[in-house]
C-alpha positions as CSV (number, residue, x, y, z in Angstrom):
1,X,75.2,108.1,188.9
2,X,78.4,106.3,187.8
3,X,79.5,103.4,190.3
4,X,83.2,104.6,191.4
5,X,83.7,100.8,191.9
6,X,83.7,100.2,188.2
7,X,85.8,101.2,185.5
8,X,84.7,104.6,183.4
9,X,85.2,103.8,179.8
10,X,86.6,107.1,179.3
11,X,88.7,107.1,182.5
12,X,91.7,104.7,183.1
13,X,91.0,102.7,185.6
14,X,93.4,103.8,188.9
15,X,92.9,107.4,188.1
16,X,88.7,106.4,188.6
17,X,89.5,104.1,191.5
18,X,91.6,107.5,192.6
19,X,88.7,109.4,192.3
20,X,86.7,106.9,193.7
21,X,87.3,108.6,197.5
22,X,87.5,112.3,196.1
23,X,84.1,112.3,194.1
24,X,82.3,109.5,195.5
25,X,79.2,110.8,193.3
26,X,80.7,111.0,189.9
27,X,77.6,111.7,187.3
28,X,79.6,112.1,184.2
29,X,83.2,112.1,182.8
30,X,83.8,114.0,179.5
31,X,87.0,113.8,177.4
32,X,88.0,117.3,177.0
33,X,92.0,116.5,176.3
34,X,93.3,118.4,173.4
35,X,94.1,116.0,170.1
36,X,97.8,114.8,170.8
37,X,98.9,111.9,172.9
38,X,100.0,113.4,175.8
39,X,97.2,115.1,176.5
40,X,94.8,113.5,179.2
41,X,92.3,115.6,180.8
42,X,88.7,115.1,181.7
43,X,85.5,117.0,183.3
44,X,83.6,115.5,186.1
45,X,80.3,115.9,186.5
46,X,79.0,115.8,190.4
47,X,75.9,117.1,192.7
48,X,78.2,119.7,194.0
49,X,79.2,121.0,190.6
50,X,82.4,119.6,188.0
51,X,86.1,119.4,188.6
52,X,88.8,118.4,186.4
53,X,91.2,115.3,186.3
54,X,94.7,115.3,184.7
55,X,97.1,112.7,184.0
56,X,100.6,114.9,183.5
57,X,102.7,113.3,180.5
58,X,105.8,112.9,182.6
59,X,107.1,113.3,186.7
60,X,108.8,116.3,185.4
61,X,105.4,117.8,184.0
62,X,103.6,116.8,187.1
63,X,105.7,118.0,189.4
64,X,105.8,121.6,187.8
65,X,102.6,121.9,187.9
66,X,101.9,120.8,191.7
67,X,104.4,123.7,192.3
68,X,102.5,125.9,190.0
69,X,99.2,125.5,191.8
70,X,100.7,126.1,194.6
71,X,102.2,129.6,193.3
72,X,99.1,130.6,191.5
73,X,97.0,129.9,194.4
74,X,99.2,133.2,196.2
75,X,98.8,135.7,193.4
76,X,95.4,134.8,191.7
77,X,92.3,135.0,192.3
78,X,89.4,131.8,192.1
79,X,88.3,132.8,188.9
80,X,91.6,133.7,187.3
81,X,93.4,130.4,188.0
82,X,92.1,126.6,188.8
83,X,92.6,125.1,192.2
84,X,94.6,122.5,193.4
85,X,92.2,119.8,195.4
86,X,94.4,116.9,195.2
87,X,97.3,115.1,193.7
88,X,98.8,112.1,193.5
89,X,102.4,111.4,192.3
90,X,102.1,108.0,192.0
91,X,99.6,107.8,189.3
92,X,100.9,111.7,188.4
93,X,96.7,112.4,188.9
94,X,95.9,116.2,189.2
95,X,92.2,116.5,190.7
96,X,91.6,120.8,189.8
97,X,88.6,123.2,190.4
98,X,87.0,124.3,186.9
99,X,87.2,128.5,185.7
100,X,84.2,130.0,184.4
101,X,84.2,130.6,180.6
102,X,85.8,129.5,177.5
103,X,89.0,129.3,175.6
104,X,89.9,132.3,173.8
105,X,91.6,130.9,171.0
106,X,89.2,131.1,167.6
107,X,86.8,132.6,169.9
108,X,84.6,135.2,167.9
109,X,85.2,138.1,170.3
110,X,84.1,141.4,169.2
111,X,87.4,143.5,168.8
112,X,86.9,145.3,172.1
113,X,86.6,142.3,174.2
114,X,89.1,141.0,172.5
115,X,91.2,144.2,173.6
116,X,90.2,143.5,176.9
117,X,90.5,140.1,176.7
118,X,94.5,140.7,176.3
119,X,94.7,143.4,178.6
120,X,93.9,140.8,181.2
121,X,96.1,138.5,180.3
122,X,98.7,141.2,180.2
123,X,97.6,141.8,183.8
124,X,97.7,138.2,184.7
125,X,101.0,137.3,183.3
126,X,103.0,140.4,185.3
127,X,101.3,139.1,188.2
128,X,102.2,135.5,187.7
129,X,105.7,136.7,186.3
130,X,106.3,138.2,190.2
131,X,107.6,135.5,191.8
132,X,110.5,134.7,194.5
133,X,114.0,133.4,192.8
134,X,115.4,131.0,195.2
135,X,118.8,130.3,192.7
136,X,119.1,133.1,190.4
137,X,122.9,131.6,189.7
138,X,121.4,128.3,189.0
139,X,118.3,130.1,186.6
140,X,120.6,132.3,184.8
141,X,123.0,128.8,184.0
142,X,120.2,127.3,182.5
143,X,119.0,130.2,180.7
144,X,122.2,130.7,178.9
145,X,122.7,127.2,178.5
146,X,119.1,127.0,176.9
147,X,119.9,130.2,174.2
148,X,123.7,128.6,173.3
149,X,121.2,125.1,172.8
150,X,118.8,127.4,170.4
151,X,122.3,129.2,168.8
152,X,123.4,126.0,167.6
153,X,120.2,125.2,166.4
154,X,119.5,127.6,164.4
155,X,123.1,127.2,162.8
156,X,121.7,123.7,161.8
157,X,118.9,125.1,160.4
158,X,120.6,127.3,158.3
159,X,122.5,124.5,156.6
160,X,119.2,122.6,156.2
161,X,116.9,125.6,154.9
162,X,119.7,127.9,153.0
163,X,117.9,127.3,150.0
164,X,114.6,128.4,151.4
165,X,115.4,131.5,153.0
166,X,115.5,135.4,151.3
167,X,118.8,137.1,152.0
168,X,117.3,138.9,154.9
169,X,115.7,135.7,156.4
170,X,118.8,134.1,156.2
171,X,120.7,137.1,158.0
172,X,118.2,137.5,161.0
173,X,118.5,133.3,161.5
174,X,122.4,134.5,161.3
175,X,121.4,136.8,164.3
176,X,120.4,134.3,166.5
177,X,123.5,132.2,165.8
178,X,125.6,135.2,166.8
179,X,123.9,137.0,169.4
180,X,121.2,135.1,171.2
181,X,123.6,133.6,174.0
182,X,124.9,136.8,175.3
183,X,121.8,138.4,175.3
184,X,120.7,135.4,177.5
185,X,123.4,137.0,180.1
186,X,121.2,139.6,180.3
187,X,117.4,138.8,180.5
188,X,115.3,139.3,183.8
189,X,114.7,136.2,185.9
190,X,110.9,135.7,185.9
191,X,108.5,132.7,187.2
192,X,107.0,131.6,183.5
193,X,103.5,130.0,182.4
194,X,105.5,127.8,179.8
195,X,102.8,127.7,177.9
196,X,101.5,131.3,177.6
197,X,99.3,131.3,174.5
198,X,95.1,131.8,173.7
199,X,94.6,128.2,174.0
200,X,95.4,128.2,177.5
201,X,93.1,131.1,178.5
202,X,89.6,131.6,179.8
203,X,87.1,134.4,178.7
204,X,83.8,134.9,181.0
205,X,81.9,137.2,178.5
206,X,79.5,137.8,181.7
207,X,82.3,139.2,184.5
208,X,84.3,139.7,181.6
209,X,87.3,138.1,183.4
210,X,90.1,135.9,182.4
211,X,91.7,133.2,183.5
212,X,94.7,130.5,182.7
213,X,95.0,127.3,182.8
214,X,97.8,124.2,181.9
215,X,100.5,124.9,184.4
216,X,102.7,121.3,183.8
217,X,105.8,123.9,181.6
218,X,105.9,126.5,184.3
219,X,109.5,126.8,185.7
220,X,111.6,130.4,186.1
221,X,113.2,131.9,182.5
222,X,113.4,134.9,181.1
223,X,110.0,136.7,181.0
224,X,110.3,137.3,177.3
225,X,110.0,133.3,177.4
226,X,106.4,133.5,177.5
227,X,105.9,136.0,174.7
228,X,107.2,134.0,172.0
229,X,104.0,132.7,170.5
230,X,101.9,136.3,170.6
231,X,104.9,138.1,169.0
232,X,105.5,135.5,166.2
233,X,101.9,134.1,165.7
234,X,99.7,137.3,166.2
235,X,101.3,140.3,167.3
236,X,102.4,140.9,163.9
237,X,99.0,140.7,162.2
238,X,97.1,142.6,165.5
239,X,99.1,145.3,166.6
240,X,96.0,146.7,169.0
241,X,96.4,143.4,170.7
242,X,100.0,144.0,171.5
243,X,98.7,147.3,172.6
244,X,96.4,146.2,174.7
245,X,98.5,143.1,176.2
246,X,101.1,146.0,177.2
247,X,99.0,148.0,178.7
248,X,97.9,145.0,181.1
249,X,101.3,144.3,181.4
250,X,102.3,147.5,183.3
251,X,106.5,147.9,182.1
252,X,108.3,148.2,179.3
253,X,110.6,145.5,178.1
254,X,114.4,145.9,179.0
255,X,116.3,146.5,175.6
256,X,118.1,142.7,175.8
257,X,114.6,141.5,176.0
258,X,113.6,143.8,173.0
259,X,116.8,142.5,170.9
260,X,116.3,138.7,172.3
261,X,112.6,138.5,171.7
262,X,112.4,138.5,168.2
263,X,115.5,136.3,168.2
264,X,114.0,133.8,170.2
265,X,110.9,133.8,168.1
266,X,113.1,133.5,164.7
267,X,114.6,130.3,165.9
268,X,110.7,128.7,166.4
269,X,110.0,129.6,163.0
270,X,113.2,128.2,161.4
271,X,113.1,125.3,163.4
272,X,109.2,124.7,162.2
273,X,110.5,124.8,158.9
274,X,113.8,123.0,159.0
275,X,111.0,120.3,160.7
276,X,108.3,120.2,157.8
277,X,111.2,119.9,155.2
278,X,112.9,117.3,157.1
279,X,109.2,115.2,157.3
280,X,107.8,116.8,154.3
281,X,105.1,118.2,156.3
282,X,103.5,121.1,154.8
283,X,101.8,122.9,158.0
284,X,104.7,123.7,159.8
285,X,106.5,124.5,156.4
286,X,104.0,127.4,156.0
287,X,104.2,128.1,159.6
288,X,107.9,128.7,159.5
289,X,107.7,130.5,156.1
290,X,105.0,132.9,157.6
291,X,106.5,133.5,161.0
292,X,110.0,134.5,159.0
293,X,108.2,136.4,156.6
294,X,106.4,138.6,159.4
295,X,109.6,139.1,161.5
296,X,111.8,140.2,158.5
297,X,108.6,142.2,157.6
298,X,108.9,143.8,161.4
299,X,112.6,143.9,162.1
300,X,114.3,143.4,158.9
């Protein structure tokens, strides 16, 4: 049994005096935060079963994801999103329930429950996605405001990465420059994950359920926001995936989100390579350089 009255190693010490009256019979702690600095996340070990403790980066971050939990807590179900069991806003602290399974991403799934694996997650998002707009004036302001911020991007890009680019990468960057903002006009409102990607999902092989997790980027976009990384990163290579996310999914997307999707995803990839040239780093150089090369490849 750890003594809550003394510092954890692994914990800082006012999140474990924090925890000190939540889990008075803390057994273990276990780093399990993802290798960047901002991330600070442990599991706790107790008679009654484990829970998890988060430090959010920032009071914006934390204070998403309060608001998250308590939206996910309406439209999921126990296994398919964490809990909220306590918070703090002082110490931005985050005290969660844990979700059976593991995370998908690099997960060896056999190709149907992969299939099913997305279907879910499909399922999940539409679900989440369903959500009250309190200020749709306000939302669509910001949303515009976001894409012209991307526009201009990308038109800095283009002067840093010209050289880099085939003709018909260089014209769809040229795209987004030119028509990204007005398709913003245009995008449904939606309540987004933020961060809707493999690495932030759950597969129980035994229920064969799914569930999400890492709420602190959820705010209301457009719902083609949280489709960025699956149509630039793996949509392209696994088509059956897109399939089967779709089918989860349950609609069609609205021809502006058809148009602004693979706009959207352009400007990641550019912007990952005008990045890795700018700090010679050659990951997101190939990143960029393959993202492009599988947009042109699908939209070209």
């Amino acid at each position: 049994m750890i003594d809550a009255t003394a510092d954890t190693p692994l914990l800082p010490p006012p999140l474990q005096r924090w925890l000190a009256d939540r889990l008075p019979e803390l057994e273990a702690v276990t780093d399990v935060s993802w290798p960047r600095d901002s991330s600070r996340v442990w599991r706790l070990s107790t008679p009654a079963g484990a829970a998890f403790a988060k430090i959010s980066p920032s009071v914006e971050d934390y204070q998403r994801e309060v608001y998250a939990y308590e939206h996910v807590a309406g439209v999921l179900a126990d296994h398919e999103a964490p809990r909220l069991l306590s918070a703090d806003p002082h110490l931005r602290a985050l005290l969660t329930t844990p979700l059976p399974g593991r995370v998908v991403r690099d997960l060896p799934l056999e190709p149907r429950a992969e299939q099913r694996a997305h279907e879910l997650a499909g399922q999940l998002l539409r679900r989440w996605h369903d959500h009250p707009v309190t200020d749709p004036d306000q939302v669509r302001g910001r949303i515009v405001a976001s894409a012209t911020a991307q526009a201009d991007e990308a038109s800095r890009c283009l002067e840093r990465t010209a050289g880099q680019l085939t003709d018909d990468q260089y014209a769809l960057v040229e795209q987004v420059v030119h028509e990204l903002p007005a398709l913003a006009e245009q995008l449904p409102i939606v309540y987004q994950h933020g961060d809707f990607s493999p690495r932030n999902w759950l597969w129980d092989e035994s229920a064969e359920s799914l569930g999400l997790i890492d709420f602190q980027l959820s705010a209301h976009g457009s719902a083609v926001g949280d489709l960025i990384w699956l149509h630039g990163a793996l949509w392209p290579i696994r088509p059956d995936l897109k399939d089967a996310f779709f089918t989860g999914f349950a609609r069609d997307l609205t021809d502006a989100e058809r148009r602004a999707l693979p706009l959207l995803t352009t400007r990641l990839a550019v912007s990952y390579l005008t990045t890795g040239l700018t700090v010679d780093n050659a990951m997101l150089i190939d990143r960029g350089r393959a993202v492009l090369a599988r947009l042109v490849e699908a939209h070209g």
